[in-house]
DOGU-953572 format. One record per residue: residue in three letters; z, y, x of N, C-alpha, C in turn. Coordinates in steps of 0.2 Angstrom, whole numbers, plus 2048, in hexadecimal, padded with zeros to 3 digits. Layout:
N
AlaZYXZYXZYX
...
END
This chain:
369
Unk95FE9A4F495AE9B4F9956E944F9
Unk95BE8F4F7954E8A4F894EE894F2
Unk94FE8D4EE94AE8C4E8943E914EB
Unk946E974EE941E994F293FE964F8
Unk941E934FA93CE8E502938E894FE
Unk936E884F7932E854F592BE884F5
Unk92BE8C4F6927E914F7923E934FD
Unk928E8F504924E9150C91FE8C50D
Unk91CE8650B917E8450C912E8850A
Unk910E8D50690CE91502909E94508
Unk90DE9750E90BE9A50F907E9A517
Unk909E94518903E9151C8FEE8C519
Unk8FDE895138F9E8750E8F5E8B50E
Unk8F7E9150B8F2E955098F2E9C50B
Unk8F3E9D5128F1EA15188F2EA8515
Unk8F8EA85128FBEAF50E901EB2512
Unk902EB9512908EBC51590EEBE510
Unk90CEBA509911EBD50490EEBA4FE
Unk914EBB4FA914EB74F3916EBD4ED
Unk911EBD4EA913EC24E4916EBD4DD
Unk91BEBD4DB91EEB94D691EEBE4CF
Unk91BEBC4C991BEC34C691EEBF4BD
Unk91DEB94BD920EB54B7927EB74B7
Unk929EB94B092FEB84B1935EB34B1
Unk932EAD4AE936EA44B0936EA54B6
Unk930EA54B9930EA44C1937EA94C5
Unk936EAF4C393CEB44C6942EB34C3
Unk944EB04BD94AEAE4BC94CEA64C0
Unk948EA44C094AE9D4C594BE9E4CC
Unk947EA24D0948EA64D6951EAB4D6
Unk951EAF4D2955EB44D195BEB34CC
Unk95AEB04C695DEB14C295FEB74BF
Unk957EBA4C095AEC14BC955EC04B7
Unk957EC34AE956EC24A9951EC84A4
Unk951ECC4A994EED34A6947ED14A5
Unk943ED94A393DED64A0938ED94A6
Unk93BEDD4AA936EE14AE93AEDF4B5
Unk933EDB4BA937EDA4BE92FED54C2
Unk92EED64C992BED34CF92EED14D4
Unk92BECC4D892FECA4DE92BECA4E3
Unk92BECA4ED928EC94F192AEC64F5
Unk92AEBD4F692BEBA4F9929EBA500
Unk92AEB9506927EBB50C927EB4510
Unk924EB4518925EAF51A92CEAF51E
Unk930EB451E935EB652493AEB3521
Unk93BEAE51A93FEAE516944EAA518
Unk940EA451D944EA1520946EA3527
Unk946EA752C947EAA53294EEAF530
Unk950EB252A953EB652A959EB3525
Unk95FEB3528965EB1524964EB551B
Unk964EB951D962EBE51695CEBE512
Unk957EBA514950EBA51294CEC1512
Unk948EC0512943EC751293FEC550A
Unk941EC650693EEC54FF941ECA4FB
Unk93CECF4F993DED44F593DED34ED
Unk942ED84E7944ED74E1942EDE4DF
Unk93DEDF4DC939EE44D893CEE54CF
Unk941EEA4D0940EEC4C7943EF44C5
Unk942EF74C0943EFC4C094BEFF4BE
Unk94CF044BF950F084BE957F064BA
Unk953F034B3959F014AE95BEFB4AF
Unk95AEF64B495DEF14B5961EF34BD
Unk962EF64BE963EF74C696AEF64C7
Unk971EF74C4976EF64C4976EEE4C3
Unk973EE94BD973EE44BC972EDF4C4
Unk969EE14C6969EDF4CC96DEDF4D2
Unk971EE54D4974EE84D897BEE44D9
Unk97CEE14D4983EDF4D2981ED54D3
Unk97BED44D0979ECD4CF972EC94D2
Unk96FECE4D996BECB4DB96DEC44E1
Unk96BEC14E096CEBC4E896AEC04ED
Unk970EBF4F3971EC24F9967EBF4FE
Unk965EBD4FC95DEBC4FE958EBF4FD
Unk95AEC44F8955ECA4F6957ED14F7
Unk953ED44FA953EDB4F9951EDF4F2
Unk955EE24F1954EE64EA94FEEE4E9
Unk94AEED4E9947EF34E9945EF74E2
Unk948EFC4E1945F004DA93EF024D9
Unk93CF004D5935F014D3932F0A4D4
Unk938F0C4D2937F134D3935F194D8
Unk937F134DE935F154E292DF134E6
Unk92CF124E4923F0E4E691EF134E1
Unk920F184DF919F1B4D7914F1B4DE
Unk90EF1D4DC90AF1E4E0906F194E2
Unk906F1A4EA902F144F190AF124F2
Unk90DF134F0914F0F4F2913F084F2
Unk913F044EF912EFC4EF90DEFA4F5
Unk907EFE4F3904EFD4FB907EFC501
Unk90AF0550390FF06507913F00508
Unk917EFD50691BEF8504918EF4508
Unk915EF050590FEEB50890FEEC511
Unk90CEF0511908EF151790FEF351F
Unk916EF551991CEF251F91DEEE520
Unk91EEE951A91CEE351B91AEDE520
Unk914EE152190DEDD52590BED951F
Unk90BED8519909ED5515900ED6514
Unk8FCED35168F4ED65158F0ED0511
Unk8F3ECC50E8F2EC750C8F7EC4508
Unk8F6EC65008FCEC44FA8F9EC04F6
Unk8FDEBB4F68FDEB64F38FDEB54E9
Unk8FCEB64E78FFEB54DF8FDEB14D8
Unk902EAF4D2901EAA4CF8FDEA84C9
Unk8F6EA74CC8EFEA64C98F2EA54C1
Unk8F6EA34C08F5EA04B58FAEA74B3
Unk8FCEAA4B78FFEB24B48FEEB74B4
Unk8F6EB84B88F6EBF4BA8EEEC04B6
Unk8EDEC74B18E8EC84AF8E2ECA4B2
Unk8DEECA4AE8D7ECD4B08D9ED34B3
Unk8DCED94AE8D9EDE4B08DFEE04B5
Unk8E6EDD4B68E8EDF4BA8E6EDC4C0
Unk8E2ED94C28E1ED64C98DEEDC4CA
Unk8D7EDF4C78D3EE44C88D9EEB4CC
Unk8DEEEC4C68E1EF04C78E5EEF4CF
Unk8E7EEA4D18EAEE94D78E3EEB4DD
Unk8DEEE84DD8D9EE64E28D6EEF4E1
Unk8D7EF44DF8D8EFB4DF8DDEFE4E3
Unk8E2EFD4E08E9F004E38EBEFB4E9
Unk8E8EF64ED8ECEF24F38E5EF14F6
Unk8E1EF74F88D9EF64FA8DAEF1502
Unk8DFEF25058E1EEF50D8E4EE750C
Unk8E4EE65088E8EE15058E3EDC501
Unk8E2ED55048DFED05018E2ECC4FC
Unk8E1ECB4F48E5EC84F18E2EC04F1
Unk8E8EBB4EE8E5EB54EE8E8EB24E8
Unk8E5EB04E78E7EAC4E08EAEA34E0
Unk8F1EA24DF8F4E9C4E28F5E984DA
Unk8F2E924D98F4E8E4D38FBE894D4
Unk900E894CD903E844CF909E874D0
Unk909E8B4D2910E904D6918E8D4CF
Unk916E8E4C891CE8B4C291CE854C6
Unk919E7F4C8919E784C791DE764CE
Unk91CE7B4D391EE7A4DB927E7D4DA
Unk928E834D592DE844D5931E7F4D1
Unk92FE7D4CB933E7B4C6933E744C2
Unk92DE744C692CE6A4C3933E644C2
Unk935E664C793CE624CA943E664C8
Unk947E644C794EE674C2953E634C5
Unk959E684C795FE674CA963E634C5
Unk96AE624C796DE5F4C3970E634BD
Unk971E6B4C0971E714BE96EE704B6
Unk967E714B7961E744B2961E6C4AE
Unk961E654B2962E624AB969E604A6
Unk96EE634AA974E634A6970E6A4A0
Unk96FE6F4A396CE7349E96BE73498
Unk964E6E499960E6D496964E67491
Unk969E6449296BE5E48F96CE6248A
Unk973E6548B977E68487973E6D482
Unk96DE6F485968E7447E968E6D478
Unk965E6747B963E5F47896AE60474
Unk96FE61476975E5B472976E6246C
Unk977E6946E978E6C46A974E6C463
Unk96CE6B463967E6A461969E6545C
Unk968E6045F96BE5945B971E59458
Unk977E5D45897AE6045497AE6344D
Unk974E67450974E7044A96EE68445
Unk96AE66446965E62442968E5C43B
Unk96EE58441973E5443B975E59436
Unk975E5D43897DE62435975E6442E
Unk970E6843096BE6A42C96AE63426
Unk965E5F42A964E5A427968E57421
Unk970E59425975E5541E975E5D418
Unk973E60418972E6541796FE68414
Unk968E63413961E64410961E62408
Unk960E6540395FE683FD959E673FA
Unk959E663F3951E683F1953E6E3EF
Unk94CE753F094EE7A3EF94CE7E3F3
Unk94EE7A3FB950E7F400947E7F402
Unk947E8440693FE8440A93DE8440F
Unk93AE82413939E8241A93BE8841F
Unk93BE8D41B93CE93421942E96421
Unk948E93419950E9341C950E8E41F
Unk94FE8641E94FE83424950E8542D
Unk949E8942B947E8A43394BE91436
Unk94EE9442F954E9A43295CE96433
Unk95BE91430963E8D432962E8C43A
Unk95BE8843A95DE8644195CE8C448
Unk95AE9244695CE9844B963E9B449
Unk967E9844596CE9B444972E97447
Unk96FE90447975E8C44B974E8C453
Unk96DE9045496CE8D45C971E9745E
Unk973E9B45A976EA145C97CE9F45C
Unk97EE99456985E98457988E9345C
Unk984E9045E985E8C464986E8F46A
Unk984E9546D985E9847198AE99476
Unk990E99473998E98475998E9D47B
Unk996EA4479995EA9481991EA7486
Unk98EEA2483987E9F48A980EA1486
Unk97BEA3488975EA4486972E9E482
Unk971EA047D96DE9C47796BE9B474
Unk965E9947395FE9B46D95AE9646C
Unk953E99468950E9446594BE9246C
Unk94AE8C46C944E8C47293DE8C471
Unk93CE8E467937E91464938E9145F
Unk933E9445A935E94452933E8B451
Unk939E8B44D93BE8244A934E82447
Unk932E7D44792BE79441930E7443C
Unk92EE76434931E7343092BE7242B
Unk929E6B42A926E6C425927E67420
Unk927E6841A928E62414922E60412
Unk924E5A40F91EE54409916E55411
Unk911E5940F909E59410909E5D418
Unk90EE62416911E6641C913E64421
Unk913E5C422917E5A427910E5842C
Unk90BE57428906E5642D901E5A42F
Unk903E6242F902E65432907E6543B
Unk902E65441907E6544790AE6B44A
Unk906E6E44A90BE7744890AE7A442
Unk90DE7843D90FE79437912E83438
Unk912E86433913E8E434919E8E42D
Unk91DE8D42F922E8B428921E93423
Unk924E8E41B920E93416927E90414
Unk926E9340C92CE9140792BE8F401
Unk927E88406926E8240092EE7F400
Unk92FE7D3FA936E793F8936E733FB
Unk93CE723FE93EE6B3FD93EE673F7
Unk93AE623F793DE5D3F093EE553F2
Unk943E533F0945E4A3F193EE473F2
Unk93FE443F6939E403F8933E423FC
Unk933E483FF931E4B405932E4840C
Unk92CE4740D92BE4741692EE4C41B
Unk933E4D41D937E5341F934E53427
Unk931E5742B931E56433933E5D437
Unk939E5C43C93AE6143E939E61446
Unk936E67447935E67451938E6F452
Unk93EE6D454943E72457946E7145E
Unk948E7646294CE7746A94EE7C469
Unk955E7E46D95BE8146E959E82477
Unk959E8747795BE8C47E962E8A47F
Unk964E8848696CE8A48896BE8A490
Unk96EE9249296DE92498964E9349B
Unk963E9549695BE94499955E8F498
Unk958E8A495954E83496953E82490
Unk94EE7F48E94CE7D48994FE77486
Unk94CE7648194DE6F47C947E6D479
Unk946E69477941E6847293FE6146F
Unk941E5F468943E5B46593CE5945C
Unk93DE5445D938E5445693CE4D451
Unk93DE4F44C93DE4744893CE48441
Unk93BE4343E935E40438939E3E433
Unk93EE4342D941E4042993DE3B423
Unk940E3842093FE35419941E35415
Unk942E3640F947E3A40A947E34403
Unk943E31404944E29400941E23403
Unk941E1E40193EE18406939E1A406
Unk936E1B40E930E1940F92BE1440B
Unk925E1740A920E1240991CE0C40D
Unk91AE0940E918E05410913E08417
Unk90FE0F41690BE12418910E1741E
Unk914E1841B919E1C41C91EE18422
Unk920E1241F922E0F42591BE0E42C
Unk917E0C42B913E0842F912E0F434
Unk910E15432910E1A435915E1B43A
Unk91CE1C435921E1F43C921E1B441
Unk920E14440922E0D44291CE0E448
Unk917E0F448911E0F44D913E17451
Unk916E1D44E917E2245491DE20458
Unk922E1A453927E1C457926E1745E
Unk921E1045E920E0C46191CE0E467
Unk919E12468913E1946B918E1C46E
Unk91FE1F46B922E24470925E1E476
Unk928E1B47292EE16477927E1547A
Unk923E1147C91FE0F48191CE11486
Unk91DE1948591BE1E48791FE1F48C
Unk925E1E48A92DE2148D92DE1C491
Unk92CE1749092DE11496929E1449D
Unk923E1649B91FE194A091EE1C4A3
Unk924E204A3925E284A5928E274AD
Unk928E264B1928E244B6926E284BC
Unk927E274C1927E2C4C891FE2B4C9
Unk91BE2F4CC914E2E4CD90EE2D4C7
Unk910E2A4C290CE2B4BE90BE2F4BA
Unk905E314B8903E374B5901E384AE
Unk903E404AD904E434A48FFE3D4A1
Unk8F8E3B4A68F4E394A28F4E3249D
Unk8F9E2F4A38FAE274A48FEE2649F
Unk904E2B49E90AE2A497906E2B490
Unk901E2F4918FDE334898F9E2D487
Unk8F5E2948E8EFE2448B8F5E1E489
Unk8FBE1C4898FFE17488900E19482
Unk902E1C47F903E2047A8FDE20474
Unk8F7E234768F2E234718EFE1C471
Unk8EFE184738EAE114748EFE0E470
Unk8F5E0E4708FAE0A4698F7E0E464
Unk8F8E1445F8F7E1945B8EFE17459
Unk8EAE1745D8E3E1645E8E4E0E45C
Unk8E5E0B45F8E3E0445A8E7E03455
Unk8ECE064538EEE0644B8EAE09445
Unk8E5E0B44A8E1E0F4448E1E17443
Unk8E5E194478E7E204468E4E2544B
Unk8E2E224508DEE274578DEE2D454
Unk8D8E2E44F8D6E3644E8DBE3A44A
Unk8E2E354498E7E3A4468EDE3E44B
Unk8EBE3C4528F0E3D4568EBE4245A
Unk8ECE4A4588E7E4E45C8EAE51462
Unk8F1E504638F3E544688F6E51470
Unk8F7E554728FBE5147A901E4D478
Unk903E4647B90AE4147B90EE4747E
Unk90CE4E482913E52483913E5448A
Unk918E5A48B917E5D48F91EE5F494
Unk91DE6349A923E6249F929E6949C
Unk92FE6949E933E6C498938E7149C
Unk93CE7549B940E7849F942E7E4A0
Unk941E834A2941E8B4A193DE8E49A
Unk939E8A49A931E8C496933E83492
Unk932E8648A931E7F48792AE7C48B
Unk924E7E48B91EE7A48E91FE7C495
Unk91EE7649B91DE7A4A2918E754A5
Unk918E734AB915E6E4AF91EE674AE
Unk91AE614AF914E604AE911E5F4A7
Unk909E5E4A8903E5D4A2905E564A0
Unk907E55499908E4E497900E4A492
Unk8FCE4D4938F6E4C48E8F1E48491
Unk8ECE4748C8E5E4348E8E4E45495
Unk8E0E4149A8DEE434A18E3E464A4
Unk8EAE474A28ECE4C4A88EEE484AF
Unk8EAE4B4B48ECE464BB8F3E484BE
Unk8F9E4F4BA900E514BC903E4A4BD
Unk906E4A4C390AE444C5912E464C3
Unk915E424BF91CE414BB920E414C6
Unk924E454C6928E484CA92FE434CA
Unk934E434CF93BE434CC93FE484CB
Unk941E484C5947E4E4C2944E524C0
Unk93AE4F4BD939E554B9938E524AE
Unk93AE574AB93CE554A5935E564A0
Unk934E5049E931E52499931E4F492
Unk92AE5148C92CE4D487927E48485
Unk927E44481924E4047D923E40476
Unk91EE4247391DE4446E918E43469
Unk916E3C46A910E3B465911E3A45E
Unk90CE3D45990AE3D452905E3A44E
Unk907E37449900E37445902E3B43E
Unk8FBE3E43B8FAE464378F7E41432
Unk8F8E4142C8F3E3D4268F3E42421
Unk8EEE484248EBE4E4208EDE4F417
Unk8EFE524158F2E5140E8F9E4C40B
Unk8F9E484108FFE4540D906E46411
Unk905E4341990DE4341D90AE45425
Unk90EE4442990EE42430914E41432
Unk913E4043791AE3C43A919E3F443
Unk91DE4144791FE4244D926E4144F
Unk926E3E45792BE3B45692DE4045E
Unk933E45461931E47468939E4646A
Unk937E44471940E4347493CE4647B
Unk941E46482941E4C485945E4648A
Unk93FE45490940E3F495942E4349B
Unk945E414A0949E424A5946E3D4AB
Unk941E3D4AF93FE394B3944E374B9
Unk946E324BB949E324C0945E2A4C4
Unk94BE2B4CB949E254D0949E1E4CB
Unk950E1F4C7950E184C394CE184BD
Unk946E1C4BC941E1C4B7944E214B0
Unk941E224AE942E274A694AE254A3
Unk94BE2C4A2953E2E49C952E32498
Unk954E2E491950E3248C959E3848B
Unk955E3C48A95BE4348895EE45480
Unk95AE4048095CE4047695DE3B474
Unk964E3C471967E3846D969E38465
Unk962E3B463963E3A45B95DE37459
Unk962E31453960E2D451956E2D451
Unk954E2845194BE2844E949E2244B
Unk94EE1C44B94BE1644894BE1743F
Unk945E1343D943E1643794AE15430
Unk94EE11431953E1042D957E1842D
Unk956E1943495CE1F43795CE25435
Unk955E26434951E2B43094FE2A429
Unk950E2842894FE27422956E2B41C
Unk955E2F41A95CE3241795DE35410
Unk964E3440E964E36407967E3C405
Unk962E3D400963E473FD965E453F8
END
C-alpha cells in the first residue's frame, strides 16, 4: 500500500479524480504482477478505505494468477467484462470525471482513441509519474539490484579468464546470456540488455552491434553487460587490455578512469544529473578529448536499466536518497580503441556507494591470453 500513497499528492496537485497507470514497470512495482496485458485505477479513496479503492485491469488468461496474487488493495476486474461503453460505465461509478495519465507512455493515437470512447471524461496528461514512484529504492530493490552486480561480475571473470583468439564477439555475447540464465537459482534472471562486446577498432564504437570479428591477442576488449535478478537491473562496463598498454593507451583509460571516480565523489544528495556529467566532462575536456566523449556520464537504474534520474549535460534531475545510479564516461578514438569505464552508485545520507566490485585500475585490467 504504501508505494501506492505515493501517488495521493497527484491528486490534489492536479485536480484529478483518478490515476490511469498503463506502463508495465510502473504496474509491476504497484502490483507485482508480471504479465504483459494489464492497467491499473488508482483512486483518491485509497487512503479512506482499509482495502483501497484501486482497481487491477487484465484479461482472462491471467485471471487465476491474479486471483491467487494480487495485494489485498486492489480490486481485480476482468477485462472482459468492460467490451463496449463498459470502461466508461466504470468510470462514471466511479465518479471519476477527470483521469489523470502518464504523459511518456501514452500514444498519439491512443489518446485520440480514449478522448472518443470517455467523451464525459476529461483526460490529463501527468509528467514524471516513473520518477515519483521509483526514483528512490527500498532496502528490498537495492539488495536486488546488488546481487544482479555481484552475479554479473561473477559470469565476466569467469568469461574473460576464458577469452580465446578465435572466439567472436557474438559468442562472447551468447556466454554472457547464458550465464545470466544460469545464475538464476529458481529466481528470475536474465540479461538487462544484449551485452556490447567489442574487439581492437570495435571498442570505440559506444553502442557497438556485435559481429563475428575474431578475437586476436592484443585487442582492446570492452564489455557493457547487466544481469536482471528479481527484476532489477545491473549494468556494468570495463575496458580490457590484452597486452601492455601503450602509452596512448594508458593516458586514455587513466583520464576515463580519473573522470569516473571524480564524478562518483559527486554523486551526492541534491545535486544534479547535470553537476555529476559537467565534473566528468571538464576533466576529459581538458585532456584533450571533449569531442570524444559524445554521450551522457549516465543514467538512474532499477526495474528498467535507464529510468529517472537524467545523468547528462544540463540535466536539472536532482540525485535523491536511495536512488541508484551509474557513471559512465568514455572516450572513442574512431579507428583505433575506446575506453569506458561504468559502475553503478547507490546515493545515500553518507554520500555515494559504489555497487561494483570489479577490479578497474589499469594494472587490474590489464590481462593475459
Amino acid at each position: 500500500m504504501y508505494r501506492i500513497k505515493k501517488l495521493i499528492p497527484l491528486f490534489k496537485k492536479e485536480n484529478i479524480d483518478g490515476i490511469l497507470i498503463e506502463n508495465l514497470y510502473n504496474i509491476r512495482y504497484l502490483s507485482g504482477f508480471t504479465g504483459t496485458t494489464a492497467f491499473i485505477i488508482v483512486t483518491p479513496k485509497t487512503l479512506a478505505s482499509p482495502r483501497g479503492e484501486n482497481f487491477f485491469f487484465t484479461d482472462f488468461r491471467y485471471k487465476g494468477y491474479v486471483e491467487e496474487n494480487l495485494p489485498p488493495h486492489f480490486t481485480y476486474i476482468d477485462t472482459s467484462t468492460l467490451r463496449g461503453e463498459g470502461f466508461a460505465e466504470f468510470l462514471e461509478n466511479q465518479k471519476i470525471k477527470k483521469l489523470g495519465f502518464e504523459s511518456e507512455h501514452v500514444k498519439v493515437n491512443q489518446y485520440i482513441h480514449w478522448g472518443k470512447k470517455l467523451k464525459k471524461v476529461s483526460l490529463k496528461p501527468i509528467n514524471g509519474i516513473d520518477s515519483m514512484l521509483r526514483i528512490s529504492k527500498t532496502d528490498e530493490e537495492i539488495d536486488k539490484i546488488i546481487h544482479a552486480q555481484q552475479c554479473a561480475e561473477d559470469a565476466l571473470k569467469k568469461i574473460i579468464k576464458n577469452l580465446k583468439p578465435g572466439k567472436t564477439e557474438r559468442q562472447v555475447s551468447d556466454e554472457i546470456e547464458i550465464a545470466a540464465f544460469n545464475y538464476s537459482k529458481g529466481f528470475e534472471s536474465r540479461i538487462s540488455f544484449k551485452p556490447i562486446v567489442g574487439f581492437g577498432p570495435n571498442s570505440a564504437i559506444p553502442h557497438h552491434q556485435n559481429t563475428d570479428k575474431k578475437f586476436k591477442k592484443g585487442d582492446v576488449v570492452l564489455v557493457d553487460m547487466g544481469f536482471i535478478y528479481g527484476g532489477y537491473c545491473s549494468d556494468m562496463t570495463r575496458t580490457f587490455f590484452t597486452k601492455k598498454p601503450s602509452d596512448l593507451e594508458a593516458q586514455v583509460y587513466n583520464t576515463v578512469l580519473k573522470a569516473q571516480e571524480a564524478a562518483i565523489k559527486h554523486m551526492k544528495i541534491g545535486n544534479t544529473g547535470g553537476d555529476c556529467d559537467k565534473i566528468a566532462r571538464d576533466i576529459i575536456t581538458k585532456a584533450g578529448y571533449g569531442k570524444n566523449f559524445g554521450h551522457s556520464l549516465g543514467h538512474g537504474i532499477g526495474l528498467e536499466v535507464h529510468e529517472s534520474p537524467n545523468v547528462g549535460p544540463n540535466s536539472k534531475d536532482a540525485l535523491v536518497e536511495r536512488c541508484v545510479i551509474t557513471s559512465e564516461p568514455g572516450i572513442y578514438l574512431a579507428g583505433q580503441f575506446g575506453v569506458r569505464i561504468e559502475d553503478m552508485i547507490h546515493v545515500t545520507k553518507k554520500g555515494p556507494v559504489n555497487l561494483a566490485k570489479y577490479p578497474k585500475k589499469l594494472e587490474e585490467i590489464t590481462v593475459k591470453i
